[in-house]
C-alpha positions in Angstrom: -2.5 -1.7 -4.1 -4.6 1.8 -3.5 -7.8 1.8 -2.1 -8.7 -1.3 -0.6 -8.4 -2.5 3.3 -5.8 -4.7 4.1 -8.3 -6.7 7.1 -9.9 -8.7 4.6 -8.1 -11.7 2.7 -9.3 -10.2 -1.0 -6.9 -7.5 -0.6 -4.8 -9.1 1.8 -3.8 -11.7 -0.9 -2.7 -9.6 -3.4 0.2 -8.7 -1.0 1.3 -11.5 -0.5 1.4 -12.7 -3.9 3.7 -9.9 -4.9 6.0 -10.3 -2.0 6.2 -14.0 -2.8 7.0 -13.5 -6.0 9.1 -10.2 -5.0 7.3 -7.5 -6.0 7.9 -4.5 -4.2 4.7 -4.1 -2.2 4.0 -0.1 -0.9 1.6 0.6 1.6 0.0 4.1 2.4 -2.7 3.5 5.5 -3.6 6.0 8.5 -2.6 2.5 11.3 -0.9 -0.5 11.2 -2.6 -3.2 8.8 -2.0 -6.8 8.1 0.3 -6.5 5.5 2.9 -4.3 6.9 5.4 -6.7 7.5 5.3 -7.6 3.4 5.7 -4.0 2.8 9.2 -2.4 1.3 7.6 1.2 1.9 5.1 2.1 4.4 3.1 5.4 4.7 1.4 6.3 7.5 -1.1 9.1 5.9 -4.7 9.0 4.3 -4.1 7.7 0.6 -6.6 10.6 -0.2 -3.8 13.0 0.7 -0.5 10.8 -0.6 -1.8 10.5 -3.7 -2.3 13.3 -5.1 0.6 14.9 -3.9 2.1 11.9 -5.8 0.6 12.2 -8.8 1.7 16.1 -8.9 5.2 15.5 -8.4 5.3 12.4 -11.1 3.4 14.4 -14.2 5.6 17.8 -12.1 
């Protein structure tokens, strides 16, 4: 999940679907949020900066 805050059940839900049916869930937040203790990799970094810098080294 990319852009959308963790706080509020709407996005919130969508992690814990995919852990419950155990899909690797990836976080990338600047704090903690509520869905960190779903999460098989956690960044803690503004998405605006992970991103890209993921994106370049994918299409490298």
């Amino acid at each position: 999940m990319l852009g959308s805050s963790l706080t509020v059940m709407s996005g919130y839900r969508f992690v814990l679907r995919a852990a419950k049916l155990g899909i690797p869930v990836g976080i990338v937040n600047v704090g903690p949020t509520r869905g960190d203790a779903k999460a098989d990799v956690r960044v803690d970094a503004p998405l605006g900066v992970v991103l890209p810098a993921l994106a370049a080294r994918l299409t490298g």
